[in-house]
C-alpha positions as CSV (number, residue, x, y, z in Angstrom):
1,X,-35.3,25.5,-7.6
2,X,-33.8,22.4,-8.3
3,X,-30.3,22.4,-9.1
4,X,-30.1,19.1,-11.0
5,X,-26.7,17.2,-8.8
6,X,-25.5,14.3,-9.4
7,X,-27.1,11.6,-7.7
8,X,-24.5,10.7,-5.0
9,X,-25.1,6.9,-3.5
10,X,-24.7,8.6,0.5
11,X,-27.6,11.4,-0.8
12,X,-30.4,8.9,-2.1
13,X,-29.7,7.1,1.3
14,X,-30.9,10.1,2.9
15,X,-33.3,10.8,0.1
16,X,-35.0,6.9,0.8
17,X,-35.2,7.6,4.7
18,X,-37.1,10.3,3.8
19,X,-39.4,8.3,1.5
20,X,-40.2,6.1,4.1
21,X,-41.8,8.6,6.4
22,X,-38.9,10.1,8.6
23,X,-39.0,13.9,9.1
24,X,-36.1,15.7,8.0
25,X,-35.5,16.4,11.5
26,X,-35.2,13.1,12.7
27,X,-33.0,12.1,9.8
28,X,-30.9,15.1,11.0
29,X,-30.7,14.0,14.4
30,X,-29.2,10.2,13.5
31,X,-27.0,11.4,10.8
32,X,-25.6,14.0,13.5
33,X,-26.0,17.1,10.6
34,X,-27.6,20.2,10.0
35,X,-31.2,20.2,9.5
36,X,-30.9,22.4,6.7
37,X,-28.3,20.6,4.8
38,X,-30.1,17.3,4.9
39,X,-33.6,19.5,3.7
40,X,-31.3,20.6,1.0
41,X,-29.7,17.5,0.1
42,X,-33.0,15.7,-0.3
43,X,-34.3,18.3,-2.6
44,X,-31.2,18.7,-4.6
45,X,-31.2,22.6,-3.8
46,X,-27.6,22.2,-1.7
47,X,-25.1,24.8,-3.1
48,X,-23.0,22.4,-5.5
49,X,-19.5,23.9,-5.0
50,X,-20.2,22.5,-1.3
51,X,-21.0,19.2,-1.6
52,X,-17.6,17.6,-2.3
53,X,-17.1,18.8,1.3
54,X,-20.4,17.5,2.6
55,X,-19.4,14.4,1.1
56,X,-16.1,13.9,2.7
57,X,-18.0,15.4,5.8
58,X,-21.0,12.9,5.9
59,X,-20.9,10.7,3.4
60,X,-19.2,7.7,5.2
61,X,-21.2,8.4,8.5
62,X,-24.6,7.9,6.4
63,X,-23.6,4.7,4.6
64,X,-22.5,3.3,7.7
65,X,-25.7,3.6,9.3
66,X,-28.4,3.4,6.8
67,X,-26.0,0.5,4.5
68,X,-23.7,-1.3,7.5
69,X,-21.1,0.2,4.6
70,X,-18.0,2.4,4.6
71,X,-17.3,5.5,1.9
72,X,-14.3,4.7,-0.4
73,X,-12.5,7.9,-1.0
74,X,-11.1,6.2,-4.1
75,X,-14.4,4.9,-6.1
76,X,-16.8,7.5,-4.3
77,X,-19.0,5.4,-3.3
78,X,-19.9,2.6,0.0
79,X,-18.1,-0.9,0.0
80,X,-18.5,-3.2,2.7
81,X,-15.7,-4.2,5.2
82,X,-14.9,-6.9,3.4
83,X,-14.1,-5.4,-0.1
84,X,-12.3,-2.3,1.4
85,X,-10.1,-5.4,3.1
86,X,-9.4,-7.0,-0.3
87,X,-8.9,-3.8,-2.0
88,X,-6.0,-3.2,0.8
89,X,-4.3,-6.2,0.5
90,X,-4.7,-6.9,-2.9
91,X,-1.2,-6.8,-4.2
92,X,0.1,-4.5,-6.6
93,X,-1.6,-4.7,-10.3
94,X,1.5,-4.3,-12.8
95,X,-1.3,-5.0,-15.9
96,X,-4.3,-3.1,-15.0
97,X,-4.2,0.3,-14.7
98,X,-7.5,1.2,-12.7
99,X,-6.6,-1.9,-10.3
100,X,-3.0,0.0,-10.1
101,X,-4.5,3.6,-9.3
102,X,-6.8,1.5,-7.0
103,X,-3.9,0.5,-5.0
104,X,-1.9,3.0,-4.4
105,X,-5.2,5.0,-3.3
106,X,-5.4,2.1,-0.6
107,X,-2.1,2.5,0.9
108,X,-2.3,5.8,1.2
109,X,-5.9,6.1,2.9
110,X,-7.2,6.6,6.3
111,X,-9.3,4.4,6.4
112,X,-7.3,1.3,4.9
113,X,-8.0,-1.4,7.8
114,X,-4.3,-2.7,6.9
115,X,-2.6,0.3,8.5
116,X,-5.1,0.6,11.5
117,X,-4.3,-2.8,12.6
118,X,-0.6,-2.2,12.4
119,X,-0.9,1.5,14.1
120,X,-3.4,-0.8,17.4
């Protein structure tokens, strides 16, 4: 039973490795998660009210090794490097309101490459 979830950019990742002949297990084993959840994940059958966790979770850790890309917590979906560093040190948008909710997302994010440079 399919439960028809959103396509999320991190899931068809896993969904293409699949596709191109890795077992479930092995996908498992490089994403470092649950052999059940990725089964699930790549049939759409994982229980929706978890996935906004498994996203958080694993989402970042896939698109950095199948994509060379990192998960924006903002836009829900991979960037590379380089656009997560111009998204961080873009200055503040007084005119554009998504550009505006974009920043202040940045500066208060984990993963803003600004503030770990500053913290090393």
């Amino acid at each position: 039973m399919s439960l028809d979830l959103p396509d999320l950019e991190w899931v068809s990742l896993l969904k293409t490795q699949r596709a191109k002949g890795k077992s479930v297990s092995e996908i498992a084993r490089e994403c470092d998660m649950a052999r059940p959840s990725v089964s699930m994940l790549i049939n759409g059958t994982y229980p929706a009210n978890s996935l906004d966790l498994a996203t958080r979770k694993h989402g970042a850790r896939v698109l950095r090794l199948y994509r060379d890309q990192m998960m924006c917590p903002h836009l829900q979906r991979g960037i590379s490097a380089e656009d997560c560093r111009a998204f961080a040190s873009a200055p503040m948008s007084t005119s554009d309101p998504d550009r505006l909710d974009q920043w202040i997302a940045c500066k208060n994010c984990p993963l803003n490459p600004l503030k770990q440079a500053e913290e090393n």
